[in-house]
N, C-alpha and C positions, 0 to 999 in steps of 0.2 A: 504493500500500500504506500511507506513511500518512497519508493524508487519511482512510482506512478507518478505522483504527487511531486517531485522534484521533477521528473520529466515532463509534465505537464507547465511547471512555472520556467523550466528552462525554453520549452517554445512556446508559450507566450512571451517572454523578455526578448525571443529572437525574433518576432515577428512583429513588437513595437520597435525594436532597435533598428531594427530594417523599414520601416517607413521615417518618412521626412517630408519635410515642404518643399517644395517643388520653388524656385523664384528666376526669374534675367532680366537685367535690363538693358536696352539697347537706348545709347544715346545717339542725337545728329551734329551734335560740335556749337549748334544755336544755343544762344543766352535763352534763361527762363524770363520768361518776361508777365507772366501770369499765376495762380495758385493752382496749388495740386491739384487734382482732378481725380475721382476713382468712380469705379464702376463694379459691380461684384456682378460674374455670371454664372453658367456653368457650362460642362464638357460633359460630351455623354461615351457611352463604351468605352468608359479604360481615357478615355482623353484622347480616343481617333477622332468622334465628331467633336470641334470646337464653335464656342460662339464668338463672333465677330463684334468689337468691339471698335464706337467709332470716336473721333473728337471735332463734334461740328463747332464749338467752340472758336479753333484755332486754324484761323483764315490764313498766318504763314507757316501750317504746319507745326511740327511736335518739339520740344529740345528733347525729352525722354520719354522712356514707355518702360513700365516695369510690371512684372506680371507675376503674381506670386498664388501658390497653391498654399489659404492658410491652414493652421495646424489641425482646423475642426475638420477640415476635409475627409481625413482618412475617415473618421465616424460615421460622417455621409457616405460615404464610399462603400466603406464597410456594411451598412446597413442597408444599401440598397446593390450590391452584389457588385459594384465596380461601374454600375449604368448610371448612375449623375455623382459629377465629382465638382464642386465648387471651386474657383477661382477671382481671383482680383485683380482688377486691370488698373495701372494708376499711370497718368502723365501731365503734363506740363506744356503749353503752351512756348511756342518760341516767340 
């Protein structure tokens, strides 16, 4: 019973250790000239279908884009089998 019991907390600790949040940012070299901006969507199957994320805001274009998988995601993920995974899209006006 526990050798069970250790083997059971051994892969759970392996299977939260191995997830993480997901982030990138891609800058264009343009000064920020406006405030942050953020948008929360989601990604479906696994993060092959994504949603498109726009910034009508910013008439000369972006100075960044950062997009991060926050840390609740996995829970969503988890709990609906990998088919809606949360994300946050954030940028700045150049």
């Amino acid at each position: 019973m526990a050798k069970m019991l250790a083997a059971i907390c051994l892969a759970v600790c392996l299977l939260v250790s191995m997830s993480g949040c997901h982030s990138y940012t891609v800058k264009s070299g343009a000064a920020q000239s406006g405030p942050t901006q953020s948008k929360i969507g989601v990604q479906f199957v696994f993060g092959l279908i994504g949603a498109e994320a726009t910034a009508p805001d910013c008439a000369k274009g972006v100075a960044w884009v950062k997009t991060v998988q926050p840390w609740w995601s996995f829970f969503v993920g988890g709990i609906t089998f990998g088919l809606i995974t949360p994300w946050k899209a954030e940028w700045a006006c150049s």
